[in-house]
KETI-606572 format. One record per atom (N, C-alpha, C, CB): residue in one letter; x, y, z. Coordinates in steps of 0.2 Angstrom, whole numbers, plus 5000, padded with zeros to 4 digits. Glycine has a CB too. Layout:
<pts>
AXYZ
...
</pts>
This chain:
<pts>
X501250114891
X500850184891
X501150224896
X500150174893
X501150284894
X501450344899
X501150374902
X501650384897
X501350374909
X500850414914
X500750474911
X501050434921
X500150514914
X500050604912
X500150624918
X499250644909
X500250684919
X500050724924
X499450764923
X500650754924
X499150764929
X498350814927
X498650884930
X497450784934
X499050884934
X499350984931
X499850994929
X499451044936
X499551054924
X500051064920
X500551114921
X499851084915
X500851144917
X501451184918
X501251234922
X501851214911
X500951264921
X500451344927
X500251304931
X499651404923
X500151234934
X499851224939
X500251244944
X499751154940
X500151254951
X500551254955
X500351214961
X500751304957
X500851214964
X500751164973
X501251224976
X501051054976
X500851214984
X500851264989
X501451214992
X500251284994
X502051214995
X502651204999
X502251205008
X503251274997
X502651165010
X502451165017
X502651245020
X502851105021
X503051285018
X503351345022
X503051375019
X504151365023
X502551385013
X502051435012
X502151465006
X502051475017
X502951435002
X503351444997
X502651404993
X504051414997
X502851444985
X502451404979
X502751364975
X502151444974
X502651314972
X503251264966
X502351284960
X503551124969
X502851274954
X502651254948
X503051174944
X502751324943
X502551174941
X503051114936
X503251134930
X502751064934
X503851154929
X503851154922
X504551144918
X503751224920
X504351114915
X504851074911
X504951014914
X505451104910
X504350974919
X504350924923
X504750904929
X504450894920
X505050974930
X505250984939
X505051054943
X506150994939
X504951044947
X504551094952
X505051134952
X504351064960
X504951204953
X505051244951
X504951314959
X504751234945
X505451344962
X505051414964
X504751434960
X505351474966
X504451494961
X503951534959
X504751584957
X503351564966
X505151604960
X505751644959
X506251614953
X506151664966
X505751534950
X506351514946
X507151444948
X506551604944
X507251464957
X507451424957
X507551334958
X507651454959
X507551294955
X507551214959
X507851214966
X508151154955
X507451144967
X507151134975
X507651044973
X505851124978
X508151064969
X508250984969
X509050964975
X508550964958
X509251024976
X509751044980
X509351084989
X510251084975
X508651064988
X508451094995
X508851055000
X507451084997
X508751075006
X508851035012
X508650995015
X508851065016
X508650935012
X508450855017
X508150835022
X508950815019
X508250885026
X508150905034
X507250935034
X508750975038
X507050965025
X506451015027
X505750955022
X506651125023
X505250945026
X504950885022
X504450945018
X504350805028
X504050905013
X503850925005
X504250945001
X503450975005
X504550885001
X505150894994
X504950844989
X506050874996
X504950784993
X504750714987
X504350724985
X504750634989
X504150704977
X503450714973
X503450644974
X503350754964
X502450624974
X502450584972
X501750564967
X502650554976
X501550494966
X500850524963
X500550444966
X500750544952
X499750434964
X499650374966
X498950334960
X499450384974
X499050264959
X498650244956
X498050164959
X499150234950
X497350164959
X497250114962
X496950064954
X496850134969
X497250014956
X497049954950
X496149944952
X497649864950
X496149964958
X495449914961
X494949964957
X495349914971
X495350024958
X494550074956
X494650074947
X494650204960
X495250054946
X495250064938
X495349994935
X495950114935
X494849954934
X495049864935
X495049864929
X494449794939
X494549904924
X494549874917
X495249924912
X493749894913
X495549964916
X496149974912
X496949904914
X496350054915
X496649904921
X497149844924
X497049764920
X497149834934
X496449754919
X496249694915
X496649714907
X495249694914
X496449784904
X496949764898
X497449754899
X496949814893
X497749784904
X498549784901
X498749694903
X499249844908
X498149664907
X498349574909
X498349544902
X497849534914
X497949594896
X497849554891
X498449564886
X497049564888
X498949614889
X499449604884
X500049554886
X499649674884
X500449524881
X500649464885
X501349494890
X500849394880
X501649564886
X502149584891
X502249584896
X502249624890
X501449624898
X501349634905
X501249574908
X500749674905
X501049534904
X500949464910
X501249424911
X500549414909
X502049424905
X502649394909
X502649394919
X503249434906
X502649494918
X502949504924
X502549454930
X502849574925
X501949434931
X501549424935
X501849324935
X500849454932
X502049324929
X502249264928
X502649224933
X502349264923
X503149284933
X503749294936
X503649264942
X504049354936
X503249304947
X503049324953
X502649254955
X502749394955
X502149224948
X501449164953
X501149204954
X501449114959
X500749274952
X500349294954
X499849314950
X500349334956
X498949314950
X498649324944
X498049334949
X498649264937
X497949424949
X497149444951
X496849474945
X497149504957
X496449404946
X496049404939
X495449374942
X496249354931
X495149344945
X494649314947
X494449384954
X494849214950
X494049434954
X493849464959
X493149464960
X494049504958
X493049474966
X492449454972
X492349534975
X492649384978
X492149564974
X491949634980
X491249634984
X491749704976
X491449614991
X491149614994
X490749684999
X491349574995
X490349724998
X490149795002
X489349775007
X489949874996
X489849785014
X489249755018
X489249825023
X489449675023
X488549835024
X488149885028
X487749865035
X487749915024
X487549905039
X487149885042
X486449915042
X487349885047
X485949925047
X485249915044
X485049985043
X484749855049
X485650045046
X485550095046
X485950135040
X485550105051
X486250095036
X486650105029
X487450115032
X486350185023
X487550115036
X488150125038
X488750075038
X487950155044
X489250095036
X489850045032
X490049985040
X490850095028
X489949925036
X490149865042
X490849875043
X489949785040
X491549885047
X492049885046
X492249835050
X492249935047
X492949815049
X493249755053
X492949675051
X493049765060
X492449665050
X492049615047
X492349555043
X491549655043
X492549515045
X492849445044
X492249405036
X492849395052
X492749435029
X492549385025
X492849315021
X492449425021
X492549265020
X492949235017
X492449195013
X493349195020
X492849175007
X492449145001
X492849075003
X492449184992
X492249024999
X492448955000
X492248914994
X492048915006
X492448864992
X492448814988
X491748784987
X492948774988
X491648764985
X490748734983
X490848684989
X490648674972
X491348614992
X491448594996
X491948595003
X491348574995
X491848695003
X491948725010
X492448745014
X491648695014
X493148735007
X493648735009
X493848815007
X493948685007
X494348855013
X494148915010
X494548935007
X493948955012
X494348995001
X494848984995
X495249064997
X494448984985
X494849105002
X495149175002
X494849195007
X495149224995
X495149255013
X495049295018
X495049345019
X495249285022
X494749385021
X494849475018
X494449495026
X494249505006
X494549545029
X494149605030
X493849675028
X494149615033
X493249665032
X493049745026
X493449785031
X492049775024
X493849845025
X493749935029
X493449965030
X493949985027
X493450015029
X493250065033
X492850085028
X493750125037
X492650075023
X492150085021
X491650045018
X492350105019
X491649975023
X491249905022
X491349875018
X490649895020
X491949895012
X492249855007
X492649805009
X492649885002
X492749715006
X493049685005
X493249644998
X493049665009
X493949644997
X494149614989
X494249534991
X494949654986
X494049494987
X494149414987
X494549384981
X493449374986
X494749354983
X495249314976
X495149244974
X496149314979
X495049214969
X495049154968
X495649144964
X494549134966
X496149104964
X496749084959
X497149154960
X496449074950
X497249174964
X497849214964
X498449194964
X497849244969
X498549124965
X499249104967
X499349064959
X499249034976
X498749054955
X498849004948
X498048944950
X499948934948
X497948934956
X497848854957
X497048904958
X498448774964
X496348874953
X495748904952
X495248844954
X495748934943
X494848894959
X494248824962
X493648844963
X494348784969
X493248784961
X492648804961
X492248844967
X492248754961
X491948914964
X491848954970
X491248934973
X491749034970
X491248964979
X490148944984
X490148984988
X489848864990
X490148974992
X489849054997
X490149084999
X489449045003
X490049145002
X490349205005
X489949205013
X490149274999
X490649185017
X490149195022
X490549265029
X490049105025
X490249305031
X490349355034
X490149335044
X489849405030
X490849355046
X490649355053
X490949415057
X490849295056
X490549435061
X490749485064
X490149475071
X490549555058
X490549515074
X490149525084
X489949435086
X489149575083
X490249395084
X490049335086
X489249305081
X490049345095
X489149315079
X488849295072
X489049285065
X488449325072
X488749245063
X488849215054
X488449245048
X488649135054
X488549265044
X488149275041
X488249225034
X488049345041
X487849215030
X488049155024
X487649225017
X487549055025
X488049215013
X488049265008
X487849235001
X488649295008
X487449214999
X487649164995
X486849204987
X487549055000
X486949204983
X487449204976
X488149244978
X487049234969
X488649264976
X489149294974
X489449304965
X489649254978
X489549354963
X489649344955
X490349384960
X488949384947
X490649374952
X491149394950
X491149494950
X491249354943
X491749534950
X491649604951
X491649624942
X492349634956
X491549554938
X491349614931
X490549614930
X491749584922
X490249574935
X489449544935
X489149604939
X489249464938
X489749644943
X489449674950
X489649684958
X488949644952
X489649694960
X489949714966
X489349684971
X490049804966
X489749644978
X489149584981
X488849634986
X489549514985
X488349664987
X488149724990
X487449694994
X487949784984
X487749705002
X487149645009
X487449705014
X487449525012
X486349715016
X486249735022
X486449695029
X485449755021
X486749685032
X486649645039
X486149675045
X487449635042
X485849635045
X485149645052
X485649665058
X484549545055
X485949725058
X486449735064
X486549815063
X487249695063
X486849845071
X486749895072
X487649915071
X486449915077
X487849915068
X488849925068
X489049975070
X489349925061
X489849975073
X490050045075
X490850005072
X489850065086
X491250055072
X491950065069
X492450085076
X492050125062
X492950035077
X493250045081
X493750105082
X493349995082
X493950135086
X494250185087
X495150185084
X494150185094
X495450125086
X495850105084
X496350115076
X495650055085
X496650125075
X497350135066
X498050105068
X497550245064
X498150075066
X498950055065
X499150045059
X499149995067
X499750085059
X500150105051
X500750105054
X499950185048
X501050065048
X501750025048
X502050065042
X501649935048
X502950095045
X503250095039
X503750045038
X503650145039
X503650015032
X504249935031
X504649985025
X503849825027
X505449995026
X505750045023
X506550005022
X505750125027
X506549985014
X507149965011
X507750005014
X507149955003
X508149985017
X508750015018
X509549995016
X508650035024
X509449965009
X510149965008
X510450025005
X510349905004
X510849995002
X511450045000
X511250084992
X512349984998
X510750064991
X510350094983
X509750114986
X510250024977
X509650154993
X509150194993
X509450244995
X508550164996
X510350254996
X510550314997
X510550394994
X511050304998
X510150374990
X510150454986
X509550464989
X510250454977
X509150434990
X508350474992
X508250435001
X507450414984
X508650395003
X508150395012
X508050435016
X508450345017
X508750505015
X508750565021
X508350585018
X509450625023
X508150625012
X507250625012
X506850595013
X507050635008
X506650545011
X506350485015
X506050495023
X506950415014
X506650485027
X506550485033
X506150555035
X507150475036
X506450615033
X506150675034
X505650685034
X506250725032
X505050655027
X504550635024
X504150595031
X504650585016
X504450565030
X504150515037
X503950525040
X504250475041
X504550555045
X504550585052
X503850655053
X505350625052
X503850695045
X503250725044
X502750705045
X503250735039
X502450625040
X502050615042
X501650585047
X502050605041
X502250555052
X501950535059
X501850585062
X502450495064
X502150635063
X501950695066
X501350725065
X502350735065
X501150735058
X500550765056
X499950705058
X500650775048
X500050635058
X499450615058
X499450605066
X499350555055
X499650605069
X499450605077
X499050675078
X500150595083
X499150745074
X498850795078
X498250815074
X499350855078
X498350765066
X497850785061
X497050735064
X498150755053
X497350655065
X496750625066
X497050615075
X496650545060
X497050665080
X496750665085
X496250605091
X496350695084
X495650615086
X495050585086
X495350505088
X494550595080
X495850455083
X495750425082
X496550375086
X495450435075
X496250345087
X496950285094
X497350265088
X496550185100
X497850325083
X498450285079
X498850275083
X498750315073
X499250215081
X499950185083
X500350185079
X500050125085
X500950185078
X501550165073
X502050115075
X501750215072
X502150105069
X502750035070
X502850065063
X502449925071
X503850035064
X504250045059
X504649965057
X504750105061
X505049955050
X505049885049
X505849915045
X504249825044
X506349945044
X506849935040
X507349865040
X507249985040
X507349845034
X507749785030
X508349805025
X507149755025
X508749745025
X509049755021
X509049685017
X509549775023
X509849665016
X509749585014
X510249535018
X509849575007
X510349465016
X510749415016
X511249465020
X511049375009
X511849435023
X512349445024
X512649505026
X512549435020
X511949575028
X512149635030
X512049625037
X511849685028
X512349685041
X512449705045
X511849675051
X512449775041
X511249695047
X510749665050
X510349635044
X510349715054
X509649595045
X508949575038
X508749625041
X508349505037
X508249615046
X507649675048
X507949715055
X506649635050
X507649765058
X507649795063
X507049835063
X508149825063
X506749835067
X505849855069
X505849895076
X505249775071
X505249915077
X505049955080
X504249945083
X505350005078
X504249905087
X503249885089
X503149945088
X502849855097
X502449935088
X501649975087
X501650005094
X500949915086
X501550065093
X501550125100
X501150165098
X502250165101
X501050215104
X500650285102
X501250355103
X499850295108
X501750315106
X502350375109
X502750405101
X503150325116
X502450445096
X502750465093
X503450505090
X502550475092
X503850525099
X504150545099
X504850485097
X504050585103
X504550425101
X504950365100
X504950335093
X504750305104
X504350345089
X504550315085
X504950335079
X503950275085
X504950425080
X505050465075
X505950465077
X504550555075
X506250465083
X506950435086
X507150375083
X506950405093
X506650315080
X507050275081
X507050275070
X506850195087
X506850305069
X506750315062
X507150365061
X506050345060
X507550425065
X508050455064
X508750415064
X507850515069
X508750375066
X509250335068
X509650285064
X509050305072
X509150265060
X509350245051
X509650255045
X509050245049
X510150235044
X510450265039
X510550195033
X511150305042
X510450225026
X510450165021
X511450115018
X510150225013
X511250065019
X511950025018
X511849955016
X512350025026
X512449935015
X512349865013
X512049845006
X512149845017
X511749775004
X511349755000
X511949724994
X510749814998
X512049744989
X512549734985
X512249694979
X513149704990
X511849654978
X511549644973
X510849694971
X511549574973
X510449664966
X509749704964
X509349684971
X509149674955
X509049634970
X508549584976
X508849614982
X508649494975
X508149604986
X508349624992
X507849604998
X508649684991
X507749595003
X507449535006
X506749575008
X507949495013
X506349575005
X505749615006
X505449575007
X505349655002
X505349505008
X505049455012
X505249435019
X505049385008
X505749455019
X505949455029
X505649495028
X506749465034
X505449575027
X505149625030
X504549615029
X505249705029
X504149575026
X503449575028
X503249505033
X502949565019
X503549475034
X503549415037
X503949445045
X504049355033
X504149495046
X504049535050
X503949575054
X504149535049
X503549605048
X503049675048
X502449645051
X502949715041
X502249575047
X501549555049
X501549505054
X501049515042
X502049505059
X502249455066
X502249515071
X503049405067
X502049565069
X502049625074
X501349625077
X502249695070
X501149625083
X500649635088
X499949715083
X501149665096
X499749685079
X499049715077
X498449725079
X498949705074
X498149775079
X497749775085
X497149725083
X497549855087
X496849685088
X496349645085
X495649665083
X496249595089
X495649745084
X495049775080
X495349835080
X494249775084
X495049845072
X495449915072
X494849955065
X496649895068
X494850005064
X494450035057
X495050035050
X494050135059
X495750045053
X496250025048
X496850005049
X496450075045
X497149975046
X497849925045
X497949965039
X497949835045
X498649995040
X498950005033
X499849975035
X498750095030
X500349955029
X500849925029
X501249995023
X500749835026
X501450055021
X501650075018
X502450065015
X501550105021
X502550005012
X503149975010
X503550015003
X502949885007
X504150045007
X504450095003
X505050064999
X504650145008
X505150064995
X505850014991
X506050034983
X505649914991
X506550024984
X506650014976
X507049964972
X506950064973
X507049924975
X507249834973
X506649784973
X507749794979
X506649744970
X506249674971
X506349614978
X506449634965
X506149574980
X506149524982
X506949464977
X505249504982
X507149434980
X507349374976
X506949344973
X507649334979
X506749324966
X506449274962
X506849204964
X506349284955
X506649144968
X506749104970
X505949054973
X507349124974
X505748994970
X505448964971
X505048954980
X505848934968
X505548974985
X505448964992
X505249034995
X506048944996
X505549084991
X505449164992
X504649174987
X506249224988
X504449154981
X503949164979
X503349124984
X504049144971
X503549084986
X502949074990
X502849094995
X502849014991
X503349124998
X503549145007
X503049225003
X504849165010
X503149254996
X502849314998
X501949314996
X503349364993
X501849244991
X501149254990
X500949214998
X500849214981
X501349195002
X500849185012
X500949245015
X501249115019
X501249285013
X501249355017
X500649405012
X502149395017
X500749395008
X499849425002
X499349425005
X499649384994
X499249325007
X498549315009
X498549335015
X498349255009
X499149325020
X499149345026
X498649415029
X499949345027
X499149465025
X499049525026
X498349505022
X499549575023
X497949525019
X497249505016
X496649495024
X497349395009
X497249425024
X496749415031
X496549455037
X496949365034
X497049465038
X497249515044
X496949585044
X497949535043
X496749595036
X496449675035
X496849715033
X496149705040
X497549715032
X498249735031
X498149755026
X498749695030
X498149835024
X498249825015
X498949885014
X497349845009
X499349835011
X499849865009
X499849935002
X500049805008
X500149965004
X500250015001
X501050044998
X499950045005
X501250014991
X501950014990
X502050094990
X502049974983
X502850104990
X502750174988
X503750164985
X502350254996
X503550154979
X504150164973
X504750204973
X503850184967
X505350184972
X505850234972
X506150204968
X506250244978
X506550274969
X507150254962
X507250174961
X508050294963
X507550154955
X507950094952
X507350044952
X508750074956
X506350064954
X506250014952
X505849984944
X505850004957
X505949914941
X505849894937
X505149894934
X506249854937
X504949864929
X504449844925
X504149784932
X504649814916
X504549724931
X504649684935
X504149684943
X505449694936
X504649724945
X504549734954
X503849804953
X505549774960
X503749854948
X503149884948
X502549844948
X503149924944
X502249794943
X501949754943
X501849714951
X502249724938
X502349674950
X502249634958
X502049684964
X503049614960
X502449744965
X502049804971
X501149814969
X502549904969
X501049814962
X500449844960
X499849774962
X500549854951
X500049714962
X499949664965
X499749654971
X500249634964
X500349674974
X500149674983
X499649734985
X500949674988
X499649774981
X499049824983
X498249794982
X499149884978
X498449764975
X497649734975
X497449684979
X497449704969
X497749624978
X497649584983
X497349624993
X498349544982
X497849634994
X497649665002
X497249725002
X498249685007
X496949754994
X496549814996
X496849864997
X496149795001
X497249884995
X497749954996
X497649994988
X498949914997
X498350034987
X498350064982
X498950084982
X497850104982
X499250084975
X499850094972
X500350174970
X499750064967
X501050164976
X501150254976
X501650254973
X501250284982
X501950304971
X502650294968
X502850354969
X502850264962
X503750364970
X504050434968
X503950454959
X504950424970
X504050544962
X504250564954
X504850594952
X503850604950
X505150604946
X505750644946
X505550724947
X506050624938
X504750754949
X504750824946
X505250854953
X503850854945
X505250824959
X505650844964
X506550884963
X505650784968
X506650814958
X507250804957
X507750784963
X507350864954
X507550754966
X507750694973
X507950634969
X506950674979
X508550594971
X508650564970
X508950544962
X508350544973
X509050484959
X508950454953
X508450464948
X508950404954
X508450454943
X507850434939
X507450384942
X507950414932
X506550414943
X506150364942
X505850304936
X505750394942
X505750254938
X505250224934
X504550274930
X505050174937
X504550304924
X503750304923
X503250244923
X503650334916
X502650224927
X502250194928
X501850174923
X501950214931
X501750114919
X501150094918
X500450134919
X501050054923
X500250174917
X499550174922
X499150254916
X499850204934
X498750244917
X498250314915
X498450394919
X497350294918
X497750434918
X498250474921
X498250494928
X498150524918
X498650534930
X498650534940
X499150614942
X499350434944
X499050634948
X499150704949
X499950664956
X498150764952
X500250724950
X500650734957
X500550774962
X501150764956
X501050754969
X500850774975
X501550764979
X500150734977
X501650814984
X502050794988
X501950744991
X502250824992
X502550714993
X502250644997
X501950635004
X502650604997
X502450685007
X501950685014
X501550695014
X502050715019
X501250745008
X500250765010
X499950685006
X499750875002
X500350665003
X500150605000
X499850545005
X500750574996
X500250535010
X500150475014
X499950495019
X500750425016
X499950585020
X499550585028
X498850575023
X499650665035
X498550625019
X497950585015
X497750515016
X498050595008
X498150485014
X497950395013
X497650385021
X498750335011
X498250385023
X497850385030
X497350405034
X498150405034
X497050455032
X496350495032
X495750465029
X496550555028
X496150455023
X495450415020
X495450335019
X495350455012
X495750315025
X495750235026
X495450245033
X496650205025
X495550305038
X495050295044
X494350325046
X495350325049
X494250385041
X493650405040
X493050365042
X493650415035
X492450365044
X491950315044
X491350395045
X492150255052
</pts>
């Protein structure tokens, strides 16, 4: 199925410099008629992008599992979120429980999945994610040094697991947002935008959310046999460091499709996170797959649950040259950790051709307003 766009040809978006674009004929456009596909690299609001979440749209993502095409792909990877658990916990003044340590357990108490809730008291549970399916039993919640036991739990097509806890909650001040950014030699048509995009959005969110103790940490990868696997940058509040060491990057190496996105999350998730936070987000920017290999498929469904546990939720965001293959699998790690799925578009005219998505319909956007949004509405409380 083919994405839509929800604006149409007379829609327009406002440019960061105040300029207007239209879409038409499926590339943004001035207002005077001329393409932005040769703008200046250096000036961010160029990259389109759009975004889709499976969690909010489960019974469109349940059909496409019932097609068997689509389930190869999943096949590929050992992954299957089909068994879901939504847990929303409040406190006694309706107010969202955040940070709140969930896990569900087997009938004898072994546990099958670890999640915390966001920022908006939500947490997602998984049974059989990996293939291997067990009898479920309780849901039990801890938070502030107390237990709480939760017990019926249905499934999320029976309902959503919705508990008052006898407690007064508060959401910690704390955000950490990670960029993990493929940098071989096949993201050179789109990274100097990329980076500028970036660099945008670190900037913007430190002056936008103020209020709130963000940090940043950066993770670029490549693969086997380059130059370097990863190169990182801890979690800081000094934006000016971390937007330096993001300027400093440039795309090389790689030489086959695959490319080692399980070092960068095995990485990314060994980075010092804050031990209470209202958000963790992982914004993983690529347009390759992982290696399909038996030791790498498992290295990436322990960095799924990892991040799950941790409160991590990943957030892909699609570039050129990715497949049916690796869109699925990205779409995956979103659901699983509670994220939501981003991708580039061609309307920019940046880079290669995109993949069209899978997916219903969804509105383009530039990307920087894109992710400083997400970030916004992952800290809110």
């Amino acid at each position: 199925m083919a994405g839509f766009y929800s604006c149409s040809q007379s829609d327009a978006l406002e440019g960061t410099g105040g300029e207007t674009y239209e879409l038409i004929d499926g590339s943004l456009t001035t207002s005077d008629g001329n393409g932005i596909s040769g703008q200046n690299p250096g000036e961010p609001g160029v990259v389109t992008a759009g975004e889709w979440s499976d969690l909010i749209n489960w019974g469109f993502w349940s059909g496409l599992m019932m097609d068997n095409e689509n389930f190869v792909h999943l096949e590929k990877w050992q992954l299957f979120p089909k068994n879901r658990y939504t847990v929303v916990l409040s406190d006694q003044s309706d107010r969202p429980v955040v940070d709140a340590e969930v896990r569900l357990y087997t009938s004898d108490h072994a546990i099958i999945w670890e999640a915390r809730t966001d920022n908006k008291g939500r947490a997602e549970l998984w049974n059989g994610l990996d293939g291997i399916n067990n009898l479920a039993g309780v849901v039990k919640v801890f938070y502030d040094g107390q237990e709480y036991a939760l017990n019926p739990v249905v499934l999320f097509e029976q309902g959503e697991n919705q508990y008052s806890l006898p407690i007064e909650a508060a959401a910690s001040e704390n955000a950490d947002v990670m960029f993990m950014v493929d940098a071989t030699g096949s993201m050179g048509d789109e990274i100097t935008y990329l980076k500028t995009e970036m660099e945008d959005v670190i900037k913007r969110t430190a002056t936008t959310y103020s209020n709130i103790n963000i940090r940043l940490s950066t993770v670029f990868y490549r693969d086997n046999q380059d130059i370097y696997l990863t190169r990182s940058h801890p979690f800081t509040s000094n934006i000016s460091e971390v937007s330096n060491f993001v300027d400093e990057q440039f795309a090389g190496g790689g030489g086959d499709y695959e490319e080692a996105v399980h070092a960068a999350l095995v990485e990314g998730l060994a980075q010092e996170w804050s031990e209470e936070a209202r958000a963790r987000i992982i914004f993983l920017i690529l347009d390759a797959p992982p290696h399909n290999t038996p030791d790498i498929i498992l290295n990436i469904q322990n960095s799924i649950k990892e991040a799950a546990q941790k409160g991590i939720k990943i957030i892909p965001v699609s570039a050129s040259g990715i497949n049916k293959e690796t869109e699925f699998l990205m779409r995956v790690m979103a659901i699983a950790s509670n994220g939501t799925y981003t991708f580039i578009t061609d309307d920019s005219g940046v880079g290669n051709d995109h993949l069209e998505p899978t997916l219903g319909q969804y509105e383009v956007e530039y990307l920087n307003d894109l992710l400083v949004r997400l970030i916004g509405e992952n800290c809110s409380y």
